[in-house]
C-alpha positions as CSV (number, residue, x, y, z in Angstrom):
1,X,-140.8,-115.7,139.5
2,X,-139.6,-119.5,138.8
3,X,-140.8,-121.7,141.1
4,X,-138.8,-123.9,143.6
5,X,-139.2,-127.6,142.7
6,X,-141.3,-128.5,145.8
7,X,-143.8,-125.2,144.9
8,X,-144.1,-126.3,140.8
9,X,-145.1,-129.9,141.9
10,X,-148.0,-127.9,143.6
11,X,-148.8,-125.4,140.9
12,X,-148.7,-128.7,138.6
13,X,-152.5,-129.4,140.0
14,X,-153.6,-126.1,140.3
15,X,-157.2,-125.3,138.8
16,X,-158.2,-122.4,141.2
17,X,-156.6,-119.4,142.6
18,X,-158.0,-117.9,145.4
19,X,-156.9,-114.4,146.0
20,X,-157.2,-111.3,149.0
21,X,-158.0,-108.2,148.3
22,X,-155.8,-105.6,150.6
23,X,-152.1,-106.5,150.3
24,X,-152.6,-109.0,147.4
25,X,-154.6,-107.3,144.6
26,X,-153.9,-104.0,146.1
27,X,-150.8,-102.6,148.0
28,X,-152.6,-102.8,150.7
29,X,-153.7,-98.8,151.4
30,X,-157.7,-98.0,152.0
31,X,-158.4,-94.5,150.8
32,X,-162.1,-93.0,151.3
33,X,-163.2,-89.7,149.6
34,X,-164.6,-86.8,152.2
35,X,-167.8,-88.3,150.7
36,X,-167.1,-91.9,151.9
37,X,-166.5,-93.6,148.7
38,X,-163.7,-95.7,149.1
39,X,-161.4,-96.3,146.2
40,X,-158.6,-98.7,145.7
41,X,-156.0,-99.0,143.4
42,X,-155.8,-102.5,141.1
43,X,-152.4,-102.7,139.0
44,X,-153.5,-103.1,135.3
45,X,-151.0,-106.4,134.5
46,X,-152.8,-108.6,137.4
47,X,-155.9,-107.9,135.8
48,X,-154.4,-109.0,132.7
49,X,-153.1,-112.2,134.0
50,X,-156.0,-113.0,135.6
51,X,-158.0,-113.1,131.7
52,X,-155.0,-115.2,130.5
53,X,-154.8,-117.4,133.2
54,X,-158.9,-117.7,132.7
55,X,-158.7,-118.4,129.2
56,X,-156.4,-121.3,130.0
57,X,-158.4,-122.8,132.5
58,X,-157.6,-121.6,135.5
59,X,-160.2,-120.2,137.5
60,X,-160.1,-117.0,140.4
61,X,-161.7,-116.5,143.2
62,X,-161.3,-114.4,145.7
63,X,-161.7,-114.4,149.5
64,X,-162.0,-110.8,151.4
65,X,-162.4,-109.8,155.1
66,X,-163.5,-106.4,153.6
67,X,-166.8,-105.2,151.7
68,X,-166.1,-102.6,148.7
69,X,-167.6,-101.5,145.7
70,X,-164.3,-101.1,143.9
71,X,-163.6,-104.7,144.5
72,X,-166.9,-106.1,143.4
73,X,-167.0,-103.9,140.4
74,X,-163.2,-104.7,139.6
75,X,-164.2,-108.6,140.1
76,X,-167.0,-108.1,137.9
77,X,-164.9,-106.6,135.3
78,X,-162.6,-109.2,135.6
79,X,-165.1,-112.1,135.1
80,X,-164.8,-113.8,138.5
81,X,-167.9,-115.7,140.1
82,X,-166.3,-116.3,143.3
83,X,-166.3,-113.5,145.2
84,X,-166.9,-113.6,148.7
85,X,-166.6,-109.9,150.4
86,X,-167.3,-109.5,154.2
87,X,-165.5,-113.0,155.4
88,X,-163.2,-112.7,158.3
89,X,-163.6,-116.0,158.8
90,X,-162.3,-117.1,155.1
91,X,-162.0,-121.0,155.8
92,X,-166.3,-121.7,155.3
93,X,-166.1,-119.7,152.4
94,X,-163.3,-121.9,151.0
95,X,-165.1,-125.2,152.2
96,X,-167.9,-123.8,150.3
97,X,-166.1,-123.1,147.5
98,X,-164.6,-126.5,147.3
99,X,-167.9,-128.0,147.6
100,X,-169.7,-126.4,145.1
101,X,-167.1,-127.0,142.1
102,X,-166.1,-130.4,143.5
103,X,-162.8,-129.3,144.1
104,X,-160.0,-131.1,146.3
105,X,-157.8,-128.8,148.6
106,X,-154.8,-129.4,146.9
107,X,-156.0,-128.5,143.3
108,X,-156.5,-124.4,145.1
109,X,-153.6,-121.7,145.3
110,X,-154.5,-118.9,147.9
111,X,-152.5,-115.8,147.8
112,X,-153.0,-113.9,151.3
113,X,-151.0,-111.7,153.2
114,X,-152.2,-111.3,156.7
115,X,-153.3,-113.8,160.1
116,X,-156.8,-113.9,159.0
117,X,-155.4,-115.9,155.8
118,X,-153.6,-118.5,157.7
119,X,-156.3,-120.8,157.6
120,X,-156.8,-121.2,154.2
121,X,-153.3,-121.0,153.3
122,X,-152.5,-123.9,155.4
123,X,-155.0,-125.9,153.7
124,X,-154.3,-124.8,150.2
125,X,-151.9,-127.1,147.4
126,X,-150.3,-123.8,146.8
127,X,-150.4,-121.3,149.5
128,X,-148.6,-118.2,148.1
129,X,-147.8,-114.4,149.9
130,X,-146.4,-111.3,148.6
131,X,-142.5,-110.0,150.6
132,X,-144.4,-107.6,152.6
133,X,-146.7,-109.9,154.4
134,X,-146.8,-111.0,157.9
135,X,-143.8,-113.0,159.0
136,X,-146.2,-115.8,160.4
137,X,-147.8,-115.9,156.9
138,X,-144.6,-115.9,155.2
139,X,-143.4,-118.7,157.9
140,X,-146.2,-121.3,155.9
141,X,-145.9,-120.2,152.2
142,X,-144.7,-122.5,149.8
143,X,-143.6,-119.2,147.7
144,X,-143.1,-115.6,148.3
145,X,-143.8,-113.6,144.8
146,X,-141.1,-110.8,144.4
147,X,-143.7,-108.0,143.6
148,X,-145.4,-105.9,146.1
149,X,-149.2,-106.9,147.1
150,X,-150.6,-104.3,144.3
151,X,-147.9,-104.4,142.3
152,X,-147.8,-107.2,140.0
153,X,-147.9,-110.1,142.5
154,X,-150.8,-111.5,141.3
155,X,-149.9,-111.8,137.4
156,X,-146.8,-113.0,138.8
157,X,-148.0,-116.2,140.8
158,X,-150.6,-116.6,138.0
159,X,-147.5,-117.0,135.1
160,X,-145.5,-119.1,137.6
161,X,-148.6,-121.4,137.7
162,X,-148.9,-121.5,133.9
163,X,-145.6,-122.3,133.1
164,X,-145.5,-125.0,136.0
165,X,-148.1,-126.6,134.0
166,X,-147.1,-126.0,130.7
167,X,-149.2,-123.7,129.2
168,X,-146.9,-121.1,128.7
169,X,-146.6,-122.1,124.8
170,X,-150.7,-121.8,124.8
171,X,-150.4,-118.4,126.3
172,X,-147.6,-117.3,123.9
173,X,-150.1,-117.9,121.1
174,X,-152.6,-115.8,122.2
175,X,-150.3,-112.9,121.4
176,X,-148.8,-114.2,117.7
């Protein structure tokens, strides 16, 4: 994904990325067992960007209107402290979140997908959405990834972000 020039600008003062769950991190499906587990599905290269984009600073959170114990086990895995589950109503957990790290609006990316994210993305530096969202959603974002919610959207927003800032030498040497 290269960035348009207005969109790197943004990505330029990054230093969070706020992510949904359905849509974003997953393509979107809820499957529950006959038992009532559910289980979602997490593509294995956002998980992979998210480290890397970690290990250069940049931290993730994420912001869902759903409870599961596949996300908060796949968020612990993936070393992220923010995770608000349960939030409908995803702009107070975003004011919080900006309050507690001292964090100005425009230094957040948000990556959502449906109505209930409007509010954040149109708060965000960096308000980001995957080709299959809503059309109101798409209507606001500064960029549209070209991977499916669940299918490499995340690591490809995260790169995009990197590279904006320059870091893509730093992340290259992780992998001599």
């Amino acid at each position: 994904m290269e960035l348009e020039a207005s969109a790197a600008d943004r990505a330029r003062k990054i230093r969070l990325v706020l992510l949904d769950v359905d849509g974003v991190m997953t393509d979107g499906s809820i499957l529950f067992l006959g038992d009532g587990t559910e289980v979602k599905a997490f593509h294995a290269r956002d998980g992979v960007g998210i480290k890397v984009a970690q290990r250069c600073g940049i931290e993730i959170g994420v912001i869902t209107g759903r409870r599961s114990e596949a996300v908060g086990r796949r968020c612990a895995e993936l070393g992220i402290q923010e995770l608000h589950q349960g939030d409908w109503q995803k702009l107070p957990a975003f004011e919080g979140i900006l309050g507690r790290r001292g964090l100005d609006p425009q230094e957040v990316c948000f990556v959502g997908d449906d109505l209930v994210d409007l509010p954040v993305l149109r708060r965000v530096g960096l308000a980001v959405t995957v080709p299959e969202a809503h059309p109101e959603v798409i209507a606001v974002a500064h960029a549209v990834t070209t991977c499916a919610g669940g299918r490499g959207a995340v690591r490809e927003i995260l790169d995009a972000i990197l590279r904006a800032q320059g870091k893509w030498p730093e992340v290259m040497a992780l992998y001599p």
